[in-house]
N, C-alpha and C positions, 0 to 999 in steps of 0.2 A: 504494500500500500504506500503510496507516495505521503512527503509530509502533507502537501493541498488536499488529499482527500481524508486525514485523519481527523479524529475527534479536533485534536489537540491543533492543529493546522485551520478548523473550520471556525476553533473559537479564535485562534490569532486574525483573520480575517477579517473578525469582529471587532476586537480591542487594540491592536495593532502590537507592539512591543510591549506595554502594561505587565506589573508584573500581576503572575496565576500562578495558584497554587495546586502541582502538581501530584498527583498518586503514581506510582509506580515501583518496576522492578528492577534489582541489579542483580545476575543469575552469576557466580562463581564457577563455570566448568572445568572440575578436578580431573586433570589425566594421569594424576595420581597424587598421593600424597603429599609430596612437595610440588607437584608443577600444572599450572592452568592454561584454559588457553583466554589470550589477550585479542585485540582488536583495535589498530587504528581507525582512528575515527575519518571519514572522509571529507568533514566540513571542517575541523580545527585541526586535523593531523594528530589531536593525543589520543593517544592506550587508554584503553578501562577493557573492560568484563562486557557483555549483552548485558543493554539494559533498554529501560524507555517507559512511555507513562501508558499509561491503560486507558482503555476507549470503551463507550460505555459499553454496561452488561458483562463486560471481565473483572473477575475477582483478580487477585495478587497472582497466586499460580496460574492461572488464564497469561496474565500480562505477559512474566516472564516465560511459557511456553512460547507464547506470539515472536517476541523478540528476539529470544535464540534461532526461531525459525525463518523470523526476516532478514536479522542480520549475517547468520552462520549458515542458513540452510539446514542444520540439526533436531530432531525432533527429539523433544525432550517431555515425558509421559509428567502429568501433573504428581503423580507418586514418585518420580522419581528426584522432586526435590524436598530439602528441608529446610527452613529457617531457622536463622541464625541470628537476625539480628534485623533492625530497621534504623534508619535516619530521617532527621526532621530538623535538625538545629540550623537558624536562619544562617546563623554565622557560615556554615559550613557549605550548605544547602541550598543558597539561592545563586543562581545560576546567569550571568547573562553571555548568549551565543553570539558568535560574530559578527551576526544579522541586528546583534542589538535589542532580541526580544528576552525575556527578564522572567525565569522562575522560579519556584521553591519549590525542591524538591521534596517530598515525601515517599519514602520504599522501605518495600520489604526486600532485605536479604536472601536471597538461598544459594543452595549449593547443589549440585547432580555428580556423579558420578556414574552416571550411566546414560546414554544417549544413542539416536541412532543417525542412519545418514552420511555420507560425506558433506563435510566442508567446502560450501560454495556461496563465500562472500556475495551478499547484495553490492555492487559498485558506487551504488548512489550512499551507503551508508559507511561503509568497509573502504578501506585504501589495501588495507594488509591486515596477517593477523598471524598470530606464532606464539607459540608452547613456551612459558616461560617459568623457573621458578618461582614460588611465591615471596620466597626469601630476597631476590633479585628481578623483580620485574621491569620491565622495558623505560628505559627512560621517558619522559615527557608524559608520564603518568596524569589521566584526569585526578583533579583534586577528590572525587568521590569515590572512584576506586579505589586510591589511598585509601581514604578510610574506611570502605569495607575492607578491602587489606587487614588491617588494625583493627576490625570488627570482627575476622575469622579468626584471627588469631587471639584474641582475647576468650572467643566461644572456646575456639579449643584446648584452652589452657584450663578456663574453668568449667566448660559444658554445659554455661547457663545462656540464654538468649541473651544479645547484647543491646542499647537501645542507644544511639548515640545524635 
């Protein structure tokens, strides 16, 4: 789906750059215990994880199935994620894109380790995308995968949902 015909595309239409407050998902796909796969982004050039905001009538796992599948071409079953943790803080969370349109993010975290499919970037979304450890991920990191980054690893230290 293109951004003009999404939820989230039909209300910028509306309000123009304003900031909105978004719901959405950022999916962590583990290709094993130290290493994920990443995603440059093809409008700003940085790395993060699939993610993106939800369009109506999808729940959190609806969202992040949609996104691994637009952006990665990967189908990833609603069971086969779990959460881990959510962000909300304006500080961290509000967004403005190079377009100049302005949001706050709100998502839930998960994680998959199980998927199917080959890996076949959307080009209008994806520039590139590559197996990275989690220890050392690709430089020019988005500022919100950092800190899911720092969200999984807190989960997995202590095993409790993180809320940041």
């Amino acid at each position: 789906m293109s951004f003009a015909d999404s939820y989230l595309g039909k209300l910028r239409q509306r309000v123009g750059s304003a900031e909105m407050l978004v719901p959405g998902a950022q999916v962590l796909l583990l290709v094993d215990d130290e290493h994920a796969i990443f995603q440059r982004r093809a409008d700003s050039g940085k790395w993060e994880i699939p993610a993106g905001s939800a369009e109506p009538g999808q729940s959190f796992a609806d969202t992040a199935v949609a996104e691994v599948l637009e952006e990665l071409g990967l189908r990833v079953e609603p069971d086969a994620l779990t959460a881990f943790a959510s962000f909300s803080d304006p500080v961290e969370h509000r967004l403005v894109y190079p377009n100049g349109d302005i949001v706050h993010a709100f998502a839930l975290c998960f994680f998959a380790t199980e998927w199917s499919g080959e890996i076949a970037p959307d080009p209008g979304e994806v520039r590139e995308w590559g197996v990275f450890p989690l220890a050392a991920p690709p430089e020019g990191l988005q500022r919100a995968t950092r800190l899911v980054l720092e969200l999984f690893h807190r989960y997995r230290t202590t095993g409790a949902f993180q809320a940041g």
